[in-house]
N, C-alpha and C positions, 0 to 999 in steps of 0.2 A: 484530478487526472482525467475528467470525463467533460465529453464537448456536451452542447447539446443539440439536440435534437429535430430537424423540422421536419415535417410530415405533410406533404401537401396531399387533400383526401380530393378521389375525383369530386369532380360536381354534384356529379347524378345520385352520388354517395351522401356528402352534403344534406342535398333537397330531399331523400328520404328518411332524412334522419337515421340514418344506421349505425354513426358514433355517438349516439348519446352519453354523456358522463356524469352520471349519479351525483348524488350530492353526496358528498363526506359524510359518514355515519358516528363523526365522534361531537365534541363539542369543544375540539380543538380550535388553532390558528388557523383560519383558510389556508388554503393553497395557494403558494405564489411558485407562481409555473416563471415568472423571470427566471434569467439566468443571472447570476452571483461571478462579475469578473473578477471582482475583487480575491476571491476563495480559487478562481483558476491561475491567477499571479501568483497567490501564495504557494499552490500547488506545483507550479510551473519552477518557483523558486527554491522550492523544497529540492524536488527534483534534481536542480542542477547544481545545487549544494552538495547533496550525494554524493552526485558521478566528479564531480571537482575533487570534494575531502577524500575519496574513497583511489582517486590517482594518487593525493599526496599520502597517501599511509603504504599502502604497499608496494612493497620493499623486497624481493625474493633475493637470499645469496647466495654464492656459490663458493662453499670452503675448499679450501686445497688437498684436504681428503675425498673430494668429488660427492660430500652431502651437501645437503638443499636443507636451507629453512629461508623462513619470512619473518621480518619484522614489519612493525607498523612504526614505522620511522615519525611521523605526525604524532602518532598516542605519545612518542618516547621523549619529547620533548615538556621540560617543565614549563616554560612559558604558553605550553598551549591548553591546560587543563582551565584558565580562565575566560579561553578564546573559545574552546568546546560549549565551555556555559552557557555562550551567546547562540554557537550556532550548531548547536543540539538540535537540531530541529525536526525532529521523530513525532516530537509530541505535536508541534504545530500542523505535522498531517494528518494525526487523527482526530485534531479537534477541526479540522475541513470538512474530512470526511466524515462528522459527526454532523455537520451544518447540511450538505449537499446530502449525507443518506439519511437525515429525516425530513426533508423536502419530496424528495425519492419516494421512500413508504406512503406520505402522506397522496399523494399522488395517484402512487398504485392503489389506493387504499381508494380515494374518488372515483375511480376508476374500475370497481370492483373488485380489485385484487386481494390477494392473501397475501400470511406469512410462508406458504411453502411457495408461492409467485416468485416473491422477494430473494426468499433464497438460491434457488433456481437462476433467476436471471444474474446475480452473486456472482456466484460458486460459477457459470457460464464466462464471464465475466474475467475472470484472471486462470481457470484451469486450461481453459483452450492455449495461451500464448506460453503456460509453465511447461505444459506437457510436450510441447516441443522442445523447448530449453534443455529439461533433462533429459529428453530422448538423446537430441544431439549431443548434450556432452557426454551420457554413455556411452554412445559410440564412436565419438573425435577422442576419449581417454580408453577406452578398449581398445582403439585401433593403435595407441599407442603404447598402452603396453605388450600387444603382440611385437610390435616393431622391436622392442627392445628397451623404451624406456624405463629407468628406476621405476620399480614401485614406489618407492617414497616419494622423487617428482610427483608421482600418478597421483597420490595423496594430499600433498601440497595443493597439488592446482586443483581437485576436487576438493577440499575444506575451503580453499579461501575462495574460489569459483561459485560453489552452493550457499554463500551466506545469505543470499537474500531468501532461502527457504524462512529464514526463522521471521523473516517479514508476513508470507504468508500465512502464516501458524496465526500470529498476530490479528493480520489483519480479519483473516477471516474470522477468527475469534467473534471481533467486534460486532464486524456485519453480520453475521448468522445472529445474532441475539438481538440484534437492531429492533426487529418487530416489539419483542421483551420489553426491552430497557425502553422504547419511545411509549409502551402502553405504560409503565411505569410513572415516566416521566409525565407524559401526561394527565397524571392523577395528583402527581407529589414531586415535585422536579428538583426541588432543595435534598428531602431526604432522600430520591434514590441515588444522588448524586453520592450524598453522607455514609448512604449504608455503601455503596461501593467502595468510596474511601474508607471507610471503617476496617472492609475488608483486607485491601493492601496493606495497610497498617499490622492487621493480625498474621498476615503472610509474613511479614517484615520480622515480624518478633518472633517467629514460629522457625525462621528457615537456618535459624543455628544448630537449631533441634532436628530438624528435617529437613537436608539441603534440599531435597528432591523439590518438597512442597515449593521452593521459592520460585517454581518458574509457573505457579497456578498462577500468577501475578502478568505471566503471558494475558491471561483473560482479563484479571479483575483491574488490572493496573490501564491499560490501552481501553478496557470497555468504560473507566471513569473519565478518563482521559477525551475520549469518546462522548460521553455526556455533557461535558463543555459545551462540545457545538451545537448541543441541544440548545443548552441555556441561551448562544449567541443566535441560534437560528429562529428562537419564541423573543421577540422584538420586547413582549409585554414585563417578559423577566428581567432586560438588561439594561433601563433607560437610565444610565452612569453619564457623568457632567467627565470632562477630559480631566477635573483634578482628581474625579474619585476611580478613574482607569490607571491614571498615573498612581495613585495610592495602593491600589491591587499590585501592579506590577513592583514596587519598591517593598510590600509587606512581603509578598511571595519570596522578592530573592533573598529577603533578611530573615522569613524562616528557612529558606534553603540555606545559607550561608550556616544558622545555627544548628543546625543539624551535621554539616561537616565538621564546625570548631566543635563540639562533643564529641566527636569520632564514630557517631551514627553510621555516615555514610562515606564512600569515598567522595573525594571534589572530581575526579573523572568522571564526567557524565556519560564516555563511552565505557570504561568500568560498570557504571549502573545502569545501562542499557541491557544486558542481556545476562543474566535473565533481569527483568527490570524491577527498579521500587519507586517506594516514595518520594524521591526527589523528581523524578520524572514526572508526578502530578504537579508537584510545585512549578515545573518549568512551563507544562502545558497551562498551568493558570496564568501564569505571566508571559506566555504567547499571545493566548487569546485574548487577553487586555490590550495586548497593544498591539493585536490587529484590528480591535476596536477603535484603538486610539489614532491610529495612523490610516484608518479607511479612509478618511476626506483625500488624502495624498493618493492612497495607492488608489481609488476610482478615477482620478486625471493622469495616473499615469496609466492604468489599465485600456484606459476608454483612448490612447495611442494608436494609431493605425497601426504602426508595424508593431507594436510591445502586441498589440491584440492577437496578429496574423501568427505572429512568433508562439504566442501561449498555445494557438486554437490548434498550431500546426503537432505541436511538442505533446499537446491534449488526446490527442488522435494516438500518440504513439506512445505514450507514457507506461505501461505497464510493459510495454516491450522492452524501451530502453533503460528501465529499470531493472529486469529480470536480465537483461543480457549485459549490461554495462560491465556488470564486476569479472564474471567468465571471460569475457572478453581480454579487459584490462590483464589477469590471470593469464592468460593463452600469450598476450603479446609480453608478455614479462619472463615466460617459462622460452617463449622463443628466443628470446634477447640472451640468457644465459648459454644458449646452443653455438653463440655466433663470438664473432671476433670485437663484438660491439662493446664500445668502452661499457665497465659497468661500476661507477663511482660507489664509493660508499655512501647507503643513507645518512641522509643528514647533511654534507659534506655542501661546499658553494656548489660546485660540480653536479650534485646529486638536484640541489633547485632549479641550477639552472635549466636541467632537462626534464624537469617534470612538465611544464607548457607543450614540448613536443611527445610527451608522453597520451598526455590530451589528448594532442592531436591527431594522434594514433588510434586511440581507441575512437574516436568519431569517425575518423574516417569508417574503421571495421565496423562502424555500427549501423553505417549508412547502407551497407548492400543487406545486412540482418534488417534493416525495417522495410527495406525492397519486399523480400524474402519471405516476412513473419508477421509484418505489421497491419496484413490484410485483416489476419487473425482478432482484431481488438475489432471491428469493425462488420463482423458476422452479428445479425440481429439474435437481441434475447429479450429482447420486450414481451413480454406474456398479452400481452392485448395485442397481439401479430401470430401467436401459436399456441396449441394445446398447453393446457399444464399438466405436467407430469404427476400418478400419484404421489401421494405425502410422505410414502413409503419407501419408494424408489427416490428422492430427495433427501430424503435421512438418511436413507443407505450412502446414497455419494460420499456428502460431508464429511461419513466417518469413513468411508475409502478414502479421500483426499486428506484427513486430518490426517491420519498415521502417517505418511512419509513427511510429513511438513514437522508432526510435532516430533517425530524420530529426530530429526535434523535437528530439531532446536535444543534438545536432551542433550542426545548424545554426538553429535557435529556429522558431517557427510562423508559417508566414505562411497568407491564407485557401484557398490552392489544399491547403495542405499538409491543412487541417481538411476539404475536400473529398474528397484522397485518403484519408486515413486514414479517413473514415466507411465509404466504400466495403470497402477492405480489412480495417477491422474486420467488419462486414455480409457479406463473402465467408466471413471465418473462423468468423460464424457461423454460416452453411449446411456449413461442410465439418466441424461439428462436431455439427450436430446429432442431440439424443441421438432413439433410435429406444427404444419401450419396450419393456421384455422380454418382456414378454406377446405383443404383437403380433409380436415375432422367432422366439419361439419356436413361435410357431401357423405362422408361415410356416416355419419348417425343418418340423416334423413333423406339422403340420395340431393337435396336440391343445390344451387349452383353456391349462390351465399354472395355475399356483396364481395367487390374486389377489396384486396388487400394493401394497401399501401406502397407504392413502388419504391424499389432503392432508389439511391442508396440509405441503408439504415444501419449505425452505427452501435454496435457494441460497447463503446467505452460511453455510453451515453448512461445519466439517471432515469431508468425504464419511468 
């Protein structure tokens, strides 16, 4: 989801040498500062895989007693639990963003950055375009239910509206521990991988005993998952000939497959999504095979003029149109029930044939929201452009912003919840804001300091 980056430094800057960048202090892989089209396609694909499945599942109805519920018309279908298997594709964004954020670290990390840099520029990184999100739907669902509407609507379109909270929960999971898990890796790249999976595995057995415990698998599950794109981003761990990618991908789905005929798990890969298990690593290994296996392809299609323009553009706005798509979709669904507008039953020919214009609905809404919101992803957080914040005031955020995200993903969103969270989002972002280095450095020694880099400097960039 993140473009990248150019920076043209003045001249004068340049010839005094004032950006020097250290040499790497580990005895890792150099730094390859290229960009990975490859990893922004898959990203880009992920993506609109999404906002597609995520129009064909919801389904709001409207009974003749005047309740409201939702079904996911897509999940309810038996023909689609071997079509989800394919394109489950959860796993295959964190094993991206396992390639892209240990390239990221290693960078910062040349560069002389830290782990509270890293997290910093993170946690900057998706709180700024969330905490709008839930600002406004608190107050577009407050203002409606002064107006009159049901609370139960209110409720509806707030659970099925705030799902992509349990994304964040997730993802930041990952990337907060990133520093961790890459010092790990690269020490022992097989076993940390191992002991992670070890881990899921013991969640897995454990959470019959203790529902609760099964959604620690929010971390250990996505942060193994995660370690994937370590393995594929270290060149030296993954030199596999096309039969032995294709053998990974056919062992993976045949223990996944056995693991359903035992009755392990369910075969609904959106069932085993959340809270997530074991089968969601098998599926991340046989993604990441065979985006091994199909890179020669996708770098000719990627390296497409317009396939390029199209990703780099969608790249820029990716955390927006992810956080807003489902709300959106929600809002134009709860409006549709208000009106004289036919409303077919899911599933129905009737009911397919309108989901294309359904689409087309929610893009259109989404286009004046990236007007709007989308400057948001594109506000600099590069810590070699501004102070860093203490280590302390860093940790405090995280755990401001984890509480409403992992509330969300426990116990699901109601409107007080979208209320706290904008809040605690909007605190995290004052306890993180970046201070420029120009200005820090005039105040430690009064002098002027070399210029800064001029915009534009993007946010959804790998600092």
């Amino acid at each position: 989801m993140e473009a990248t980056q150019h920076i043209k430094l003045p001249r004068s800057q340049v010839q005094r040498g004032a950006m020097r960048v250290p040499q790497q202090r580990t005895g890792g892989p150099a730094v390859t500062p290229e960009h990975d089209l490859v990893i922004d396609l898959a990203r880009f694909f992920c993506l609109a895989l999404v906002v597609v499945g995520h129009t064909l599942m919801v389904s709001p109805v409207l009974h003749a007693g005047g309740t409201v519920t939702t079904e996911n018309t897509l999940g309810n279908q038996h023909w689609f639990e071997p079509v989800i298997w394919v394109l489950q594709v959860m796993p295959l964004f964190f094993v991206a963003g396992g390639i892209t954020g240990l390239q990221s670290w290693r960078r910062l990390r040349a560069r002389g950055g830290n782990a509270v840099d890293f997290m910093q520029a993170r946690m900057l990184r998706l709180i700024r375009p969330a905490a709008v999100l839930l600002a406004c739907m608190f107050a577009g669902l407050w203002a409606a239910r002064l107006s009159g509407v049901d609370p139960q609507v209110i409720q509806l379109l707030a659970t099925g509206a705030g799902m992509p909270l349990w994304f964040l929960a997730a993802y930041l999971a990952a990337q907060l521990n990133l520093p961790l898990l890459a010092a790990l890796h690269s020490r022992a790249p097989w076993p940390a991988l191992a002991g992670l999976a070890s881990l899921v595995v013991a969640v897995d057995c454990l959470r019959g005993v203790l529902p609760l415990l099964a959604h620690a698998n929010m971390i250990f599950l996505w942060c193994a998952v995660q370690q994937l794109g370590f393995i594929m981003a270290d060149s030296r761990l993954l030199r596999l000939g096309r039969s032995a990618l294709v053998g990974i991908i056919v062992a993976s789905n045949l223990g996944l497959g056995l693991l359903v005929l035992l009755g392990l798990y369910s075969g609904n890969m959106l069932v085993n999504l959340n809270p997530p298990n074991l089968t969601l690593l098998f599926l991340g290994v046989s993604q990441a095979a065979a985006l091994q296996l199909f890179r020669p392809a996708l770098e000719r299609l990627a390296s497409v003029g317009w396939v390029r323009r199209a990703v780099a553009v969608a790249g820029r706005r990716s955390m927006t149109i992810y956080l807003w798509h489902l709300p959106l979709l929600a809002a134009l669904s709860g409006l549709l029930l208000l009106t004289d507008f036919p409303q077919p039953a899911g599933g129905t020919a009737a009911w397919w044939w309108g989901r294309p214009l359904v689409l087309l609905g929610v893009i259109l809404l989404l286009l004046p929201v990236l007007a709007l919101f989308g400057r948001l992803e594109e506000r600099p957080t590069s810590s070699a452009h501004a102070r860093s914040r203490p280590a302390a005031l860093v940790v405090t955020a995280a755990a401001v912003v984890y509480v409403p995200v992992s509330d969300a993903a426990l116990h699901g969103v109601t409107l007080g919840l979208l209320g706290g969270g904008a809040a605690c989002f909007a605190l995290a972002g004052l306890l993180l804001r970046r201070v420029p280095a120009r200005a820090a450095a005039d105040a430690a020694d009064g002098s002027s300091g070399p210029p800064l880099p001029r915009p534009p400097l993007s946010a959804n960039v790998e600092p």
